[in-house]
C-alpha positions, 0 to 999 in steps of 0.5 A: 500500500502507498505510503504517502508523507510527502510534501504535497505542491498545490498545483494544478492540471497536469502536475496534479496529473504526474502526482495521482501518477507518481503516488498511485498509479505508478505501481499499476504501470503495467496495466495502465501500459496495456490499457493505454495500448488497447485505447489506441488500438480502439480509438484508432479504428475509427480512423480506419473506418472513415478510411474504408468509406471512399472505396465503398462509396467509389468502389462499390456504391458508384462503379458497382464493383463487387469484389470490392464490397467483399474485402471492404465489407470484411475490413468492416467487420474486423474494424467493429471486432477489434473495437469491441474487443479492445474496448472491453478489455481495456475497460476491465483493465482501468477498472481494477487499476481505478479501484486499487489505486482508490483504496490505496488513496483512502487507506493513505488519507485515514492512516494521516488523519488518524496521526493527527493530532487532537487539537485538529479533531476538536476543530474538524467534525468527523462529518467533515472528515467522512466527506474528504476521505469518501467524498473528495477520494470518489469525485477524484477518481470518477474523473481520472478513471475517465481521463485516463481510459476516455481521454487516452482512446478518445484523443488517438481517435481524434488524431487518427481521424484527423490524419485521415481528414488532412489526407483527402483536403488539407484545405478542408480540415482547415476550413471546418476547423475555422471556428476553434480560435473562437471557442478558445475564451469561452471554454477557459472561462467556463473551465474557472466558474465549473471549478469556482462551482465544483470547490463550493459544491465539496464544502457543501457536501462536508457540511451535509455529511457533518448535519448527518452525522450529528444527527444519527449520532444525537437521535434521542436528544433531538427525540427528547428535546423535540427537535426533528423539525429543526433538525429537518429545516436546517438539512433542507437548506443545506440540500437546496444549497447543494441542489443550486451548486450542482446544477450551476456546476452542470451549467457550466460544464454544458457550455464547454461540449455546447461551444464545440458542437458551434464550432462544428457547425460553423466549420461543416457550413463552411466546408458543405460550401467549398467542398461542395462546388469542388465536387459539382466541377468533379475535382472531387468524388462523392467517396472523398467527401463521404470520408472527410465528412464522416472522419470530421464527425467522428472526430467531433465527437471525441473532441467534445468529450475531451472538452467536456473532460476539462470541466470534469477534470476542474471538479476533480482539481477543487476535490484534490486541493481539499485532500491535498490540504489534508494530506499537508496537515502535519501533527505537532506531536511526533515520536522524537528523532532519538527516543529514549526507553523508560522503566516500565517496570516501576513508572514513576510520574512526575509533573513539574511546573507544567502550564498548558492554555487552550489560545487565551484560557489558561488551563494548567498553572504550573502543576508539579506532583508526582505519582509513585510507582505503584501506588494510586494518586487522585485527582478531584476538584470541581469541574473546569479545574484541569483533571482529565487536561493531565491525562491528556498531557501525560498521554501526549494528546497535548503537550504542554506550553512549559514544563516538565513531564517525566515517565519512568525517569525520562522526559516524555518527549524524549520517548517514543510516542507508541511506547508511550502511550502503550505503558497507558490503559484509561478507562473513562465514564464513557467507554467507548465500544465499537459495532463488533461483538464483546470479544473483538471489543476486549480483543482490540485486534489482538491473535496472541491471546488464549482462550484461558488467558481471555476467561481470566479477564473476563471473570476478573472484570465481572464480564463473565456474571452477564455473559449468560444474559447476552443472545450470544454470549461472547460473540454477541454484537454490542451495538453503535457505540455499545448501545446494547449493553448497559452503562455497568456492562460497557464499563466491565467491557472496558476494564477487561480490556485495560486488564488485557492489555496490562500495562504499568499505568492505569488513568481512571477518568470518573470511572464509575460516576454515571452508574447506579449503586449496583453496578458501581459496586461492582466496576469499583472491585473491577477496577481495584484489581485492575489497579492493583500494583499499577501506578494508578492515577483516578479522576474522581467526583465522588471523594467515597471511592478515592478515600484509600489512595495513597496520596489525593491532589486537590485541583482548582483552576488549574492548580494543585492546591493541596496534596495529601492522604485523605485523613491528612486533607481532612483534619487540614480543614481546607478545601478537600474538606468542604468538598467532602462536607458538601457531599456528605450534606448533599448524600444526607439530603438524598436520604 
């Protein structure tokens, strides 16, 4: 599969042409080459049969010769075949080169978006993204596919036809092709609004696709909130906008084959004129009008096609500026150039003096701590206070502005970015499930685990107490976003991947804040086995479940304002024990 990394120039035309070329076409040169051997052969039959019509015409029709009519008539007949025949082949050719060298296309884009970095995915909805990698892929591929196979047969057609209107007059290949000097202006013109047109067309598309996916993804909140009208009108402007582009796109790629078929017309009066006084005085014979005429309409043909490519090649220009915008969006974040190896034995982390601001919010002011190997620290405060900003720090989905972030005794930009992020397992509040079945979920890919080993997490993060309750136990789907299984199932899902994985360090992002009593009983001695011997860091809004942490750091605007064990935060009277107080009140209250 192409590896594209590369700087990509923004250019236009036939530049942009040798980069499909160079990038993913090139490693098809052989299919491509005998493709390109049969348009020829294809395009050049057309020549050879506007040929054979002045000995028909001469021959046959007028001298009445019947051993003529055999042999033209046989010509004839190998000139449909081997049209058929080549065309047919070719076709197949292009095809399987035009759907390999697009997968390769896709696969390229989607391995470079999903390297880059979080900052980029907070800005562009996934929406968006679905309609660069499918969209903008597609509409580039339609044209080249018919740029290379229609383009190539079409453009040895026309020379080959051409060669055979020279042949019979010169003077008359130059009379009907007087009105192409007047054609010049208006298709260039044409060219630049389909491309204006095509650029606001593909904007349009990821905006409709983003609308879409919102949608789908956010049904039961538009059901609760009453918002399908809303939601309906809002994509109705967006397709009416859509329907206006494209038919202002369909314009102007009409005009381009309109003007070319004018100037047929104006060259072929012009011709019937001239030649036709020719033949009247018989300078010149029916049969060698019959092939001029028939070699100049046939070549008319081709030539509006190739002109009418040119429009399409402009829609395909404004969806490769898009993809090449995309393909030179490089991450920030990268594995340094020299890594260094950290001791993955017994992580120790350490924060020192790290400020991170999104633009003008500060959101980290000069946090330093550290967590010891093997032991679990806690991180709690109100919301907005810079919690779950550290587990992004210490993952590197963001790097600091200032500071120091040590892993296992080394700077965590000096480690390799892979390494790094596998010494993590996070279990959030959120587990994020895929459509697959509970096995692939826990599995992530994986074929290096036993069925033993499998067993031993799954009964180790309670998995195994509702398997039994599935349809299909293990291999039962769990749904869009783990839709079929409940908020304590999709929990223990993920907890036995985190378990799977065992890596020295856990991140526990409010782990069990939205699950009733029941089910946070039972991901809570999930996550106790889990954490066990781990450096364990644990995002918590309820103080209950972080009590025996070995050491809790106190969080307000992006500070660390108090550090201690729970019984030591507690008889310091500070903000730990309003925080404390305030939930104790709030739980008595609840009773």
């Amino acid at each position: 599969m192409s590896n594209q990394r590369g700087e990509i120039p923004f250019a236009k035309g036939w530049p942009l042409f040798r980069w499909l070329w160079s990038t993913y076409l090139f490693k098809y040169r052989i299919y491509v080459i005998a493709a390109m051997v049969l348009m020829s052969i294809e395009g050049s039959m057309l020549g050879f049969l506007s040929y054979t019509l002045k000995p028909m015409f001469d021959l046959v029709f007028v001298d009445g010769n019947r051993d003529a009519m055999k042999w033209v008539g046989i010509a004839i007949l190998v000139i449909f075949c081997t049209r058929g025949l080549t065309g047919a082949l070719q076709k197949l050719l292009m095809t399987y080169v035009g759907q390999h060298s697009v997968a390769d296309m896709r696969i390229d884009l989607l391995n470079h978006v999903m390297q880059l970095d979080t900052t980029f995915h907070a800005t562009h909805p996934p929406g968006h993204l679905m309609a660069r990698v499918e969209g903008d892929v597609n509409g580039i591929s339609s044209v080249w596919k018919a740029l290379i196979s229609g383009a190539g047969r079409d453009f040895v057609a026309l020379i080959a036809l051409m060669f055979v209107a020279i042949r019979v007059d010169w003077v008359w290949t130059a009379i009907a092709l007087i009105g192409a000097p007047l054609a010049v202006s208006p298709l260039l013109l044409a060219q630049k609004y389909v491309r204006r047109r095509a650029r606001e067309s593909r904007e349009v598309a990821s905006q409709v696709t983003t609308r879409l996916d919102e949608v789908f993804h956010g049904i039961n909140q538009i059901k609760l909130n009453a918002l399908e009208d809303y939601q309906a009108d809002r994509y109705v402007g967006l397709q009416l906008q859509s329907v206006q582009l494209a038919m202002r796109t369909t314009v102007g790629r009409a005009v381009i084959p309109a003007l070319v078929d004018i100037m047929a017309g104006l060259g072929f009066v012009a011709v019937l004129f001239y030649g036709g006084g020719e033949i009247i005085r018989g300078d010149k014979t029916i049969g060698d009008f019959m092939s001029f005429f028939t070699a100049m309409t046939l070549a008319f043909e081709p030539l509006r096609r190739l002109a009418g490519m040119g429009g399409g090649w402009q829609v395909a220009i404004a969806s490769l500026e898009r993809v090449q915008h995309l393909f030179n969006t490089k991450p920030s974040i990268t594995t340094p150039a020299r890594p260094k190896k950290a001791d993955v034995d017994r992580p120790e982390i350490v924060m020192d003096d790290v400020h991170l601001a999104y633009g003008e919010l500060p959101v980290l002011r000069g946090v330093s701590f550290t967590a010891k190997a093997g032991k679990t620290t806690a991180l709690v405060g109100p919301s907005g206070a810079g919690k779950s900003t550290i587990f992004n720090v210490l993952t590197r989905l963001i790097d600091p502005q200032t500071g120091e972030v040590r892993i296992g005794g080394q700077k965590s930009l000096d480690i390799n970015l892979a390494e790094l992020r596998g010494m993590f397992s996070v279990v959030t509040q959120d587990a994020l499930l895929f459509d697959e079945t509970v096995r692939d979920n826990v599995l992530l890919g994986r074929t290096d685990v036993t069925e033993d080993q499998l067993r031993s997490v799954l009964d180790a993060a309670y998995v195994s107490n509702f398997l039994d309750q599935l349809s299909d136990g293990l291999d039962t789907p769990c749904g869009p976003r783990g839709s079929n299984l409940s908020g304590g199932q999709r929990q223990r899902v993920a907890i036995a991947r985190a378990l799977l994985r065992d890596t020295p360090i856990l991140l526990l992002d409010e782990a069990t804040s939205a699950l009733d009593t029941r089910s946070e009983t039972v991901v809570q001695a999930a996550l106790e086995r889990l954490s066990r011997d781990r450096t364990t860091l644990v995002i918590a809004h309820r103080l209950s479940t972080v009590q025996n942490a070995d050491n809790i750091l106190v969080m307000d605007r992006g500070r660390i304002v108090e550090q201690g064990s729970h019984d030591d935060l507690l008889a310091k009277g500070g903000s730990y024990h309003d925080l404390y107080n305030m939930q104790f009140r709030s739980n008595e209250g609840e009773e």
